[in-house]
C-alpha positions in Angstrom: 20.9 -10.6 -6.4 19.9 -10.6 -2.8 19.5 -14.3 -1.3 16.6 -13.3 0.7 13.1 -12.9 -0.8 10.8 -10.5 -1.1 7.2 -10.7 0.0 4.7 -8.3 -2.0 1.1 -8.2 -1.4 -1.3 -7.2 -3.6 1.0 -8.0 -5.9 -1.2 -7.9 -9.0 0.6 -4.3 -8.8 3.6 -2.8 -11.0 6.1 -3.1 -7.4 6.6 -6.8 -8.0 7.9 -6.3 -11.3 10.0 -3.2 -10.3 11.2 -5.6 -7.6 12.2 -8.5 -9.8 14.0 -6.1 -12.8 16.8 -5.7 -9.6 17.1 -9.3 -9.5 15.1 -10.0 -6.2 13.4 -13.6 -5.5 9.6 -12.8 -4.9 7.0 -14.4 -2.7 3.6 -13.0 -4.3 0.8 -12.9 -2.3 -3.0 -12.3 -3.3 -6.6 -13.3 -3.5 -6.6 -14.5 -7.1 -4.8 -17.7 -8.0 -5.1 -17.3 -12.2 -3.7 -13.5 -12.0 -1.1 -15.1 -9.9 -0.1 -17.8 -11.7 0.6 -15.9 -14.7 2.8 -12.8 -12.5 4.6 -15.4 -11.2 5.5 -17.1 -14.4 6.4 -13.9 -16.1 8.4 -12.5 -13.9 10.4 -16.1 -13.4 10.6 -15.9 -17.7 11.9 -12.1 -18.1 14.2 -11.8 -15.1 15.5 -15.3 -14.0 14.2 -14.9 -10.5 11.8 -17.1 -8.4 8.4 -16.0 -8.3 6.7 -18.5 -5.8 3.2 -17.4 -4.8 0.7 -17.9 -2.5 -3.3 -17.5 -2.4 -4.5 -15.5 0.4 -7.2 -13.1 1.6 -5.1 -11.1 4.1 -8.5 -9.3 5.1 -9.5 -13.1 6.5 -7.4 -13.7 9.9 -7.5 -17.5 9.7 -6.1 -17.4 6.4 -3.0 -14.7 7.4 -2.6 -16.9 10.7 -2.3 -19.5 8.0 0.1 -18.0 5.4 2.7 -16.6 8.8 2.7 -20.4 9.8 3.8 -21.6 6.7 6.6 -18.6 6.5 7.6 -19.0 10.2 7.9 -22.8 9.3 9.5 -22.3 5.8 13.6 -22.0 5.3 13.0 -18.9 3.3 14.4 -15.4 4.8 12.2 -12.8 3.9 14.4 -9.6 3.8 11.7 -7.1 2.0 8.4 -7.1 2.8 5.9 -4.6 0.8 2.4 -4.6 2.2 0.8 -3.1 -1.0 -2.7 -4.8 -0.4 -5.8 -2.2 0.3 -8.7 -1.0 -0.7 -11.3 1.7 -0.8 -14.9 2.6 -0.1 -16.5 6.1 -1.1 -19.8 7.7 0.1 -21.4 8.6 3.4 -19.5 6.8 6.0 -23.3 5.6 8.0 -24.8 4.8 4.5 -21.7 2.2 3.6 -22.4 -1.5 4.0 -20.6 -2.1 7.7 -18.8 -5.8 6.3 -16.9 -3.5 3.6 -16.1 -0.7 6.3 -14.4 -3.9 8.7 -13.0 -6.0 5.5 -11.2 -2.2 5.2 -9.8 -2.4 8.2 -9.2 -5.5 8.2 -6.6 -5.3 5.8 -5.5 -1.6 5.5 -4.6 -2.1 8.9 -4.9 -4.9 11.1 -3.2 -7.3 8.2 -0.4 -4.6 7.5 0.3 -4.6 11.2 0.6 -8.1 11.6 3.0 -8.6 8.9 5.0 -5.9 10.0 4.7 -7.3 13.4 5.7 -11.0 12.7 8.5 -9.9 10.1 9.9 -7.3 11.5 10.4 -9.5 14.6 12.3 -11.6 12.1 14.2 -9.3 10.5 15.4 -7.4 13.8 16.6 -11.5 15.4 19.0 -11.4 11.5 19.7 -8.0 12.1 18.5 -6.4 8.9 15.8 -5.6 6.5 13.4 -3.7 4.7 9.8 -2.8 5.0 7.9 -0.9 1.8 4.2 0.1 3.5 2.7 1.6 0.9 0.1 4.6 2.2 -1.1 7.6 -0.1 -1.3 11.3 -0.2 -4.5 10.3 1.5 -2.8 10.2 4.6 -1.8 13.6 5.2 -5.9 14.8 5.3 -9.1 13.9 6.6 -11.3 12.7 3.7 -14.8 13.3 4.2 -16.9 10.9 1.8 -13.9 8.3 2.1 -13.6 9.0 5.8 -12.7 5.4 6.5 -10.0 4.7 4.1 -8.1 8.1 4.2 -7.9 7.2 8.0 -6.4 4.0 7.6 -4.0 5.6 5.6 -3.2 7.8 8.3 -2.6 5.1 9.8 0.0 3.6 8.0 2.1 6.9 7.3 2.2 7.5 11.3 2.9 3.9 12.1 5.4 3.6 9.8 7.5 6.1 10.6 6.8 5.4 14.3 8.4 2.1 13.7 11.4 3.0 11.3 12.3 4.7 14.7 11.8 1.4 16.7 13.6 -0.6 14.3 16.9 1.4 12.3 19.0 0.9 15.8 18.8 -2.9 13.9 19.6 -2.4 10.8 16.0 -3.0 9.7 14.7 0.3 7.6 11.0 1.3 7.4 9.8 3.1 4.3 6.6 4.2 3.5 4.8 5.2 0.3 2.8 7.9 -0.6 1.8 8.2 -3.9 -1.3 10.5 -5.4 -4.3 8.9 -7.6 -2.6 6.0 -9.9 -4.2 4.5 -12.7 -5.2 1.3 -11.6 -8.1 -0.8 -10.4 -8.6 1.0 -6.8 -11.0 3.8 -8.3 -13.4 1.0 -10.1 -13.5 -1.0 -6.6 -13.8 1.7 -4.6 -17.3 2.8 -6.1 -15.3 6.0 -7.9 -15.4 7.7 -11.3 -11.9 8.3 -12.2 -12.7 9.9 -15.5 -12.0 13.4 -14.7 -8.7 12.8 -13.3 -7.9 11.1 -16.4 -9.1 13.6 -18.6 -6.9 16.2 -16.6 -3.7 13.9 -16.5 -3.6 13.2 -12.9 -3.3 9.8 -13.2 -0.2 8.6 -12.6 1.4 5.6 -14.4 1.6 2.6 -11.8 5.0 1.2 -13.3 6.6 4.9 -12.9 5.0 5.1 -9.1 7.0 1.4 -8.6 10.4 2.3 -9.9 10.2 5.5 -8.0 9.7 2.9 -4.7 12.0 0.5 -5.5 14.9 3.8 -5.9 13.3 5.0 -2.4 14.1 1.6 -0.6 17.4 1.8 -2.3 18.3 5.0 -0.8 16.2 4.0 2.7 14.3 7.1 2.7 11.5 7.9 5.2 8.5 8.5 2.8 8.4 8.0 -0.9 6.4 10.8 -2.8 7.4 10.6 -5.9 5.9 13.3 -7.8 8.3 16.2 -6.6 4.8 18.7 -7.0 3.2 16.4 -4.6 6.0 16.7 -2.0 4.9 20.4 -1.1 1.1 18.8 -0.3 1.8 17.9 3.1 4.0 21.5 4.2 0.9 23.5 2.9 -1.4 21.4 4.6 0.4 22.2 8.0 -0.4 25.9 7.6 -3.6 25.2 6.2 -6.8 25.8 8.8 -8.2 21.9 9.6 -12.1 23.1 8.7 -10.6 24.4 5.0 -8.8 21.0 4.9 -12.0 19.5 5.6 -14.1 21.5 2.8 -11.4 20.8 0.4 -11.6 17.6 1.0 -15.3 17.1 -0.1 -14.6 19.3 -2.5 -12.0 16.9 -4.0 -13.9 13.8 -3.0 -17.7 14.6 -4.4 -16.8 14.9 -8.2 -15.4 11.2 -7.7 -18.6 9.8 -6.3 -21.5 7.7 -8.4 -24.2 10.0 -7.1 -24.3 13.7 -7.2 -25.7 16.0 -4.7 -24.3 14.9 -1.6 -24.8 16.8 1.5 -22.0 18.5 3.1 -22.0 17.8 6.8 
């Protein structure tokens, strides 16, 4: 068991239990105290780790300045940090409410960067670590109709691997994950109908997407696809024309949506 801790966002998520079967301390963070409460104490139960947790919105910067205080001030070494928190928004990017579009941002990327950017500082000073930035397939495409959340996904695969770079020459490695649709709440937040992917078996089991994360720490690797049929995606969207990306996109995207009919632009 590592004497250092790890810090999971999100961490309603299957990566927290993956996490504590290999006998890693846990510092859960997310907006919902109950779902907490009751992660933490399982986890604590079935693996004799400690599961602390702690009740932030990392999409509000008050609260985030908040929660890096408390670990800055703490005696607890955070050695893993996982930044699984995001979410989605589908439609015409103009037509979405503006306060979801920011809130988006707000915590697919500006709270991401922050963590890695307050942690990471931490973990170079010790000279080691690990960061887990979990991203999607999303990330290799433009996603017209879910413009602004494929984007920020983009985000997160490039910075990532920009700052694995930054960081290995101090023993601190940068992974980033990149799973395809999982079968969890996102779709249902996110405005989507995930019935058709179900029905076709593209779904993939969020427990089997966590264990594949936790062996890609393990071996330190770059990025973490872990369907091996999903590793071609991003090769054959190199030789791929950007304006058939694009069309394919929609393509994908529109079945997903509430409303049909949607106007290609």
């Amino acid at each position: 068991m590592s004497d250092g801790y790890a810090l999971v966002t999100g961490a309603s998520s299957g990566l927290g239990l993956a996490l504590a079967r290999r006998g890693r301390n846990l510092i859960l963070v997310a907006r919902q105290r109950d779902a907490l409460e009751s992660i933490a104490c399982e986890l604590s139960q079935r693996f004799g780790v400690e599961a602390l947790l702690r009740v932030c919105d990392l999409s509000e910067p008050l609260q985030l300045s908040g929660l890096l205080h408390e670990l800055e001030q703490g005696e607890r070494r955070i050695d893993l940090l996982v930044n699984n928190a995001g979410i989605g928004s589908a439609g015409p990017y103009v037509e979405q409410d503006w306060r979801r579009e920011q809130e988006l941002i707000e915590l697919n990327v500006l709270a991401l960067a922050r963590l890695c950017h307050a942690l990471g500082a931490e973990m170079k000073a010790h000279g080691g670590g690990q960061i887990l930035n979990v991203a999607s397939l999303a990330a290799f495409q433009p996603g017209p109709l879910m413009a602004n959340y494929f984007a920020s996904k983009a985000y997160v695969l490039h910075f990532s691997e920009a700052l694995r770079s930054e960081l290995a020459p101090f023993g601190v490695g940068v992974s980033v994950l990149c799973p395809g649709p999982v079968a969890t709440a996102f779709f249902r937040r996110a405005g989507l109908h995930s019935a058709g992917l179900e029905r076709h078996g593209r779904m993939a089991n969020p427990e089997r997407i966590a264990l594949a994360a936790v062996r890609g720490l393990e071996q330190n690797r770059a990025i973490i696809i872990p369907d091996w049929r999903q590793r071609l995606l991003p090769q054959l969207l190199r030789l791929t024309p950007r304006a058939l990306v694009r069309r394919l996109s929609m393509r994908m995207i529109r079945p997903l949506l509430p409303r049909a009919g949607v106007e290609q632009a």
